[in-house]
C-alpha positions in Angstrom: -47.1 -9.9 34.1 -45.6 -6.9 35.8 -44.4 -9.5 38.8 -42.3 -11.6 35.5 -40.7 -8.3 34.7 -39.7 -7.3 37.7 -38.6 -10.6 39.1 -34.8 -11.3 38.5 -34.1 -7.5 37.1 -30.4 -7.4 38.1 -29.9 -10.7 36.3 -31.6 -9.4 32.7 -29.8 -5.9 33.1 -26.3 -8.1 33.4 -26.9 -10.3 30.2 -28.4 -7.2 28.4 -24.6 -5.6 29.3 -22.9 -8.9 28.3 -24.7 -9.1 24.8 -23.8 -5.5 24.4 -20.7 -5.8 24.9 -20.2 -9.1 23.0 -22.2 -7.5 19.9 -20.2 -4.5 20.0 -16.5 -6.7 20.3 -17.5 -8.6 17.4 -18.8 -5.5 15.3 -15.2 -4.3 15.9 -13.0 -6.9 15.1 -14.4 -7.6 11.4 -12.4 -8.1 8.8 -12.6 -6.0 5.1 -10.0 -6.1 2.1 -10.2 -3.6 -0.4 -8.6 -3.1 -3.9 -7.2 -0.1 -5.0 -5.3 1.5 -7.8 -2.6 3.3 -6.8 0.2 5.7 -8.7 3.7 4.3 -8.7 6.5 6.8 -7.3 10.3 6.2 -8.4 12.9 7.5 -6.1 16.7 7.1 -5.9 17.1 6.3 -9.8 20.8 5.3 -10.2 22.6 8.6 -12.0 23.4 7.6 -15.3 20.1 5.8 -16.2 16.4 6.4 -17.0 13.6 4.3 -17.0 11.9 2.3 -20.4 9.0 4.3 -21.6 6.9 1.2 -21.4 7.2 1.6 -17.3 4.0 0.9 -15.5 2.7 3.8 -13.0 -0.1 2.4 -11.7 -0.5 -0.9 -9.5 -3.1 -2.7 -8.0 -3.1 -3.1 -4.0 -4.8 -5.4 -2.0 -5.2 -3.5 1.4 -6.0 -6.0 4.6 -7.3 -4.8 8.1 -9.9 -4.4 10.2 -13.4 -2.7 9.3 -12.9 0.8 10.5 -9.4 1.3 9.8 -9.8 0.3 6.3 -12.6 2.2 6.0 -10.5 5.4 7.4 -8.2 5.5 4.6 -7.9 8.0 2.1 -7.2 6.1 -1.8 -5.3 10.2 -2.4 -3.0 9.6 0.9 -1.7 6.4 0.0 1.8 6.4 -2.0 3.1 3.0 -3.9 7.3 3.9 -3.8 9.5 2.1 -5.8 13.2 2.8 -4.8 15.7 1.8 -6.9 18.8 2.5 -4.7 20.0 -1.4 -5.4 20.3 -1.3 -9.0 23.6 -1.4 -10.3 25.5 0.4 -12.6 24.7 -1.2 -16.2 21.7 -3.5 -14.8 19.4 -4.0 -17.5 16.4 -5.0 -15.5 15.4 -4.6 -11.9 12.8 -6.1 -9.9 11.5 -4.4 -6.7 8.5 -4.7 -4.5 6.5 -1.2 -3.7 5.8 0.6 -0.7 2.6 1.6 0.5 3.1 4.5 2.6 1.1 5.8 5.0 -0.2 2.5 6.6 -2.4 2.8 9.7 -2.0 0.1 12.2 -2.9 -3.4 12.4 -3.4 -3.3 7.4 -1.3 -4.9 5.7 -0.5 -4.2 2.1 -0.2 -6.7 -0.1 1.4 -5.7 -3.9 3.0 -8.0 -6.4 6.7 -7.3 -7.3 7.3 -5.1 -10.6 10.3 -5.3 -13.2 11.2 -2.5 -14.4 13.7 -2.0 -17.6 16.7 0.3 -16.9 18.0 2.1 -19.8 21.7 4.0 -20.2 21.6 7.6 -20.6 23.1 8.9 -23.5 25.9 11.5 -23.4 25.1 13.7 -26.1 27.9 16.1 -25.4 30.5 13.1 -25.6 29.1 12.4 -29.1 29.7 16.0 -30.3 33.5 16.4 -28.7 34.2 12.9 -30.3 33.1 13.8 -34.1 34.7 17.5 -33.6 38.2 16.0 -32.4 38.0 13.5 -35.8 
């Protein structure tokens, strides 16, 4: 028994090393996707307008990656930014994709597109000088 041990060592401590190795290259390479509900951000509103009061904040995110980056990620850290800086002047509706921001490496974020209804500000002080000057 002790001879059937011994015999061959350096050829049972190299494929102990290979299947270490091997377990530990496919323990890292694992895929995960994870949902998560994130708080919509609105930057560079057009001047002049303001958003419906219907507007959605939150969206849901389908985050892609591998295992341990996905699992590094803090839900508080992420940021879904909508910018607005194509919407024209009188544009009724605009439809824009999010931004998850701060991505690590190697995740993608996948997020549906959201409309969002553009309304006209209203000049109050226009109103006033107009129905003083009649």
């Amino acid at each position: 028994m002790k001879r059937w041990f011994f015999q061959n060592l350096g050829l049972k401590f190299l494929s102990l090393l290979i299947a270490v190795a091997l377990w530990a290259y496919v323990g890292s390479r694992q895929m995960l996707e994870q949902r998560l509900n994130l708080h919509l951000e609105f930057a560079d509103m057009p001047t002049g307008m303001t958003l419906d009061s219907n507007v959605k904040t939150n969206i849901s995110v389908n985050l892609v990656g591998r295992k341990d980056r996905i699992l590094d990620i803090d839900p508080e850290g992420l940021k879904a930014v909508v910018s607005l800086h194509n919407a024209q002047p009188g544009q009724k509706e605009v439809t824009v994709r999010p931004k998850i921001q701060p991505l690590p490496n190697g995740v993608t974020a996948n997020v549906a597109d959201v409309t969002l209804r553009l309304i006209p500000l209203v000049d109050n002080s226009k109103k006033s000088k107009k129905k003083r000057s009649s």
